[in-house]
SEDO-822495 format. One record per residue (C-alpha): residue number from 0; z, x, y. Coordinates in Angstrom, 1 decimal. Example, Ala and Ser with C-alpha at 12.3 -4.5 7.8 and 13.67 -1.06 7.14 Angstrom:
BEGIN
R    i      up    east   north
R    0     7.8    12.3    -4.5
R    1     7.1    13.7    -1.1
END
This chain:
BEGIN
R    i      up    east   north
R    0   -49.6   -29.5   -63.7
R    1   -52.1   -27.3   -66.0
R    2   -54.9   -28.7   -64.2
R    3   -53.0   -27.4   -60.9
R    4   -52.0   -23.9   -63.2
R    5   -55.8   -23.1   -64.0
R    6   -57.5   -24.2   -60.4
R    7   -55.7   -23.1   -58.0
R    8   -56.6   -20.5   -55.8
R    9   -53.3   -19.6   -53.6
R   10   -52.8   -16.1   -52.8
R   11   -49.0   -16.6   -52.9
R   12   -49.3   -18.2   -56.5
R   13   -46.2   -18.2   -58.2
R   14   -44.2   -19.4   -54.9
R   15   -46.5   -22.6   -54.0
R   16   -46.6   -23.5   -57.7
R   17   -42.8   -23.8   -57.5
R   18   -42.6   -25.4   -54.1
R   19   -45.0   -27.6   -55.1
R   20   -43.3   -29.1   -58.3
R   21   -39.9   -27.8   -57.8
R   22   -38.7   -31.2   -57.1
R   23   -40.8   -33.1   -59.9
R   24   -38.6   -34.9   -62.5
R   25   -38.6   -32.8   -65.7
R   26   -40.0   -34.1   -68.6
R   27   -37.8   -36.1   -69.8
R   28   -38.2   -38.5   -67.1
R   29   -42.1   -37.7   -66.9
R   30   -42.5   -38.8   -70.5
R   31   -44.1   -41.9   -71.8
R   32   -41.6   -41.4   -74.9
R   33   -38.0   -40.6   -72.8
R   34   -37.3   -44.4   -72.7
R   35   -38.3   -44.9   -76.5
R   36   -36.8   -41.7   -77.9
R   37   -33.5   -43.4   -79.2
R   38   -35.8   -44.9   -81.4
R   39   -38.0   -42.2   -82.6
R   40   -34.6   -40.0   -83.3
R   41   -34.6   -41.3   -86.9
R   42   -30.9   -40.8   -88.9
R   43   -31.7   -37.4   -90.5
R   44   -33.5   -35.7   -87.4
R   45   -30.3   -33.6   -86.4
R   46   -29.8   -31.9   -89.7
R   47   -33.2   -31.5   -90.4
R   48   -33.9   -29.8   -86.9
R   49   -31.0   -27.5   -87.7
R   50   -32.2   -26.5   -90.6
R   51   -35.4   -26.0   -89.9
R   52   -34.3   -23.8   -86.8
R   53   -32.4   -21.3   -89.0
R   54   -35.5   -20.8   -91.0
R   55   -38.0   -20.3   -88.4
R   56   -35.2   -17.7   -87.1
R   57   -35.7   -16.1   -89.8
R   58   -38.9   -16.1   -89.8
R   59   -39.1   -14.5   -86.6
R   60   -37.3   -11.5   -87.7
R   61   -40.1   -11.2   -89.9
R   62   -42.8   -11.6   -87.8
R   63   -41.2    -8.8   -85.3
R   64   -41.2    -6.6   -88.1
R   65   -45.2    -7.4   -89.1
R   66   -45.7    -6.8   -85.5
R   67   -44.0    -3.7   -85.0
R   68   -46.3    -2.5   -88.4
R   69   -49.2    -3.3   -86.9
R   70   -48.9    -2.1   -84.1
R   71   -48.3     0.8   -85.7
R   72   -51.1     0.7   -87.4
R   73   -53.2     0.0   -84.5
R   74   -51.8     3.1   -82.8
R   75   -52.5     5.3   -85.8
R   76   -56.6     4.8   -85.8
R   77   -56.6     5.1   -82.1
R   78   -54.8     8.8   -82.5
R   79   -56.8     9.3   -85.7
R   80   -59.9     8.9   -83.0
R   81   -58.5    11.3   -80.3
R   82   -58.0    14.0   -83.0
R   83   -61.0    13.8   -84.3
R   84   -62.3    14.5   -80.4
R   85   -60.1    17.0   -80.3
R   86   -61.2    18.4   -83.7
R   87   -65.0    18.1   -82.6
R   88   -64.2    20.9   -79.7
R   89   -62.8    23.3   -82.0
R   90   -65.8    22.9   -84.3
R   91   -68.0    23.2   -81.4
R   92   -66.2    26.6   -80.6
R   93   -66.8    28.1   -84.0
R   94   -69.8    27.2   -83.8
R   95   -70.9    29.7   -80.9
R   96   -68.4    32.4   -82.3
R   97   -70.1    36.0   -82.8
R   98   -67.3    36.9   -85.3
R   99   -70.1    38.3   -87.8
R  100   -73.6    38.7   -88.0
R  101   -74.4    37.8   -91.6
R  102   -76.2    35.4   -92.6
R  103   -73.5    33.4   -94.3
R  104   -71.8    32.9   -91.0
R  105   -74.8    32.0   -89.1
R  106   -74.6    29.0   -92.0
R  107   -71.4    28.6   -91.0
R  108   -71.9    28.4   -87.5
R  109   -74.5    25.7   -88.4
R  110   -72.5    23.3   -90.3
R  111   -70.0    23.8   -87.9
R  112   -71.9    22.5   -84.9
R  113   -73.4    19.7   -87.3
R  114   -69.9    18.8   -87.6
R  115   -68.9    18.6   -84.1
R  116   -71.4    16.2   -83.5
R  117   -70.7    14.0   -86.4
R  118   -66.0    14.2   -85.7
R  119   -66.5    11.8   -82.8
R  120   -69.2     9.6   -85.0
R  121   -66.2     9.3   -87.2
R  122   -63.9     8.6   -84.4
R  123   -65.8     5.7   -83.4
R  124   -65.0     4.0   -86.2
R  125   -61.4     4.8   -85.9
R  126   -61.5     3.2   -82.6
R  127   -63.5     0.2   -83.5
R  128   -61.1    -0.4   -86.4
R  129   -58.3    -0.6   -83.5
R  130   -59.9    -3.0   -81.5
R  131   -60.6    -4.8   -84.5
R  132   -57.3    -4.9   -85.9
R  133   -55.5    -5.7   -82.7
R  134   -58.1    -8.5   -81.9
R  135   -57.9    -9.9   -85.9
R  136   -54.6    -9.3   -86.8
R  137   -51.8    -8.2   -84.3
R  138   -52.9   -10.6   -81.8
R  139   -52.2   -13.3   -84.1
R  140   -49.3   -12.2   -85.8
R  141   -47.7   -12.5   -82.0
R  142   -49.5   -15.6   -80.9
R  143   -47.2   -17.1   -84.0
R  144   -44.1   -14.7   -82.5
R  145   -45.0   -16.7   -79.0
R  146   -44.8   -20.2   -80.6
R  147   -41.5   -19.3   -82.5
R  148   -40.0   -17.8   -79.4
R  149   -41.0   -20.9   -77.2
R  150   -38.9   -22.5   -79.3
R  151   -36.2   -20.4   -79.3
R  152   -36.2   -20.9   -75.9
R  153   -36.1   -24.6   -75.8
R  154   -33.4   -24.5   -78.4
R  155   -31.0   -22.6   -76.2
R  156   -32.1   -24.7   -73.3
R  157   -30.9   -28.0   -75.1
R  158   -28.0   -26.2   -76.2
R  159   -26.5   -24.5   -73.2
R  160   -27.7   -27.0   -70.3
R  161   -28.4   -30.7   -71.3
R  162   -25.8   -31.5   -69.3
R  163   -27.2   -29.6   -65.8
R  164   -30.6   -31.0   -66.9
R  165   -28.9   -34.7   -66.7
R  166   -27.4   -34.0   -63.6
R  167   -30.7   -32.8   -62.0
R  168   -32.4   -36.0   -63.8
R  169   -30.3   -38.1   -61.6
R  170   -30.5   -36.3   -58.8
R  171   -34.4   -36.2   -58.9
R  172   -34.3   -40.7   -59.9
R  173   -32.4   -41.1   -56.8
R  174   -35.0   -39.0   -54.8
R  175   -38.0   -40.8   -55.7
R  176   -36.0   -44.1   -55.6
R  177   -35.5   -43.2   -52.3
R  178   -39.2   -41.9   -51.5
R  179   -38.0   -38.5   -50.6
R  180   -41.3   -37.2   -52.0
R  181   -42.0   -33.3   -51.6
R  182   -44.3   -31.2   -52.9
R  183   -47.5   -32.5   -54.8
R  184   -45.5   -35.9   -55.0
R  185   -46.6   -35.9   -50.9
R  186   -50.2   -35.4   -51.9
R  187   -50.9   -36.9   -55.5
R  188   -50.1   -40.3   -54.7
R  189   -51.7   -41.6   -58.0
R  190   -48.5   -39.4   -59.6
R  191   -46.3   -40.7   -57.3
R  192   -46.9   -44.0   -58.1
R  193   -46.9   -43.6   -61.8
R  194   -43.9   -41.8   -61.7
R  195   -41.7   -44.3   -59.5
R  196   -43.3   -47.0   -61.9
R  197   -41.6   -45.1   -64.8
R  198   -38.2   -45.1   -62.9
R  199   -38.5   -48.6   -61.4
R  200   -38.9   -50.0   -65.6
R  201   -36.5   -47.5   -67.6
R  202   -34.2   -46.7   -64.9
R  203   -31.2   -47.5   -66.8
R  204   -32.2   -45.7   -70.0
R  205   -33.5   -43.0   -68.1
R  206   -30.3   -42.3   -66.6
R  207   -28.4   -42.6   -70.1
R  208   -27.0   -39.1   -71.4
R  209   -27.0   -40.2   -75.1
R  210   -31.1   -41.1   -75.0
R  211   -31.7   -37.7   -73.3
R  212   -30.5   -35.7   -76.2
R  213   -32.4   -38.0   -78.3
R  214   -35.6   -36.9   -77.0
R  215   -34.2   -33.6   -76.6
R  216   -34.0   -33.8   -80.7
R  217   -37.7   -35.4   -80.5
R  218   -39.0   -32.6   -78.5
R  219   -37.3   -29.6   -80.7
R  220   -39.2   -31.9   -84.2
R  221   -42.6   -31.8   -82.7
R  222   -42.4   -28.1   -81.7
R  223   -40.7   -27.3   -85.4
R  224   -44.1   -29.1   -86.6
R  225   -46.5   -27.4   -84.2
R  226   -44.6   -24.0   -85.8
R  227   -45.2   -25.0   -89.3
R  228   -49.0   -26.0   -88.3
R  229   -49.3   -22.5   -87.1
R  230   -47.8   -20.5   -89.9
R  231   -51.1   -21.7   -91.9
R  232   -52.7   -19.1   -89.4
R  233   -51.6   -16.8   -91.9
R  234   -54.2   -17.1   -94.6
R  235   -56.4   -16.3   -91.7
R  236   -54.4   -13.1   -90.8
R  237   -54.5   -11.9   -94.6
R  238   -57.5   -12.9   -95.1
R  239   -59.1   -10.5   -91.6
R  240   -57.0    -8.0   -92.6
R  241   -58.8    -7.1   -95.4
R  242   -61.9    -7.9   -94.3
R  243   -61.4    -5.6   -91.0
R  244   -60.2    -2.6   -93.3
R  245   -62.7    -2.9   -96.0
R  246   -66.0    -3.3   -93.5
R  247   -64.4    -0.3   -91.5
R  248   -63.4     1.6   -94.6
R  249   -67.0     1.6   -96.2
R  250   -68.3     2.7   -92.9
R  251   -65.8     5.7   -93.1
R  252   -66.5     6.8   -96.1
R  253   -70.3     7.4   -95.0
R  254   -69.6     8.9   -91.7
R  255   -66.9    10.8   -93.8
R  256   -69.9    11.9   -95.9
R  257   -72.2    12.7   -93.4
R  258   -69.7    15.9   -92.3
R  259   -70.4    17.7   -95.0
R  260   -74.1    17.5   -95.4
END
């Protein structure tokens, strides 16, 4: 199905990708570890996903917030960059002024120019710093937010329609038993025949409610321990964050200087 996802070409994308694996078995059925799961849902597994769900709740709420910061953050260099533009025209237009004739405002006029030249060098860096901090920083920050609200999603999914996705389960086993193959099922016979060979050996535990929320248990452990792998991210976040500031912070400070020479 990713394979399909990247390569495919249709101009009508989203509605042949669903009419051509609307009536797949979901993957549950699909899985090489739906028949097994009873087995792999160790005693234990419900209270530790619960647990570990409340947290990474939590955790979200954080996350928003660091996003919402950044973001911030992001948006304050980028203005910081259009003012200095903005500031570079005014300089530029005190810098042809006849206001006075002395000399001291002909030195005026000087530095001004000079230093509508030099605003937007100091903008620059203003906006580099935002790219940089959006690409180093934000962007990670809600690549985690992604991952945690995947799981959200899943979460409510078990909860609120386990028993619709049985019902569909059994629906989509009786199709295939009965070769009412649509779809990419009518083309991929290779999948086709590894899928009916998955039906035709775990029928019975396939079609058992109690082993489905088993996996469905299995499923919400492995994505609590894909979260966990990606909260390490967060030394790496830290870690560009001050490397972003402090390379763009030095280069500041000389542009900075540069004004008033």
């Amino acid at each position: 199905m990713i394979k399909f996802f990247l390569t495919d070409l249709s101009v009508d994308f989203y509605n042949f990708l669903k009419d051509q694996f609307r009536h797949l078995p979901d993957e549950y059925i699909l899985s090489p570890h739906g028949p097994t799961a009873r087995n792999m849902a160790t005693p234990g597994l419900r209270a530790n996903v619960m647990a570990h769900r409340a947290k990474l709740m939590q955790m979200k709420d954080v996350l928003n917030q660091l996003s919402i910061l950044f973001e911030k953050m992001k948006n304050q260099y980028k203005e910081s960059n259009a003012d200095l533009n903005l500031i570079a025209k005014e300089f530029a237009t005190l810098s042809t002024s006849d206001i006075s004739g002395s000399s001291e405002w002909s030195m005026v006029k000087d530095r001004m120019y000079k230093a509508s030249k030099q605003s937007p060098e100091i903008g620059s860096v203003y906006s580099q710093l935002a790219t940089q901090s959006d690409e180093n920083v934000l962007q990670k920050i809600l690549l985690l937010l992604d991952i945690i609200t995947a799981f959200e999603d899943l979460c409510f999914r078990q909860d609120k329609g386990i028993a619709n996705d049985q019902k569909r389960g059994l629906d989509k086993i009786l199709m295939i038993k009965r070769r009412d193959t649509r779809g990419i099922l009518t083309t991929n016979s290779g999948w086709r025949e590894q899928i009916e060979k998955q039906i035709g050996e775990h029928e019975v535990i396939l079609s058992d409610l109690e082993c489905r929320q088993a996996f469905s248990l299995v499923c919400a452990d492995s994505e609590i321990k894909l979260c966990l792998n990606y909260f390490n991210t967060l030394n790496g976040v830290l870690e560009s964050l001050s490397q972003t500031n402090s390379k763009f912070m030095n280069g500041l400070a000389n542009e900075w200087t540069k004004l008033s020479q």
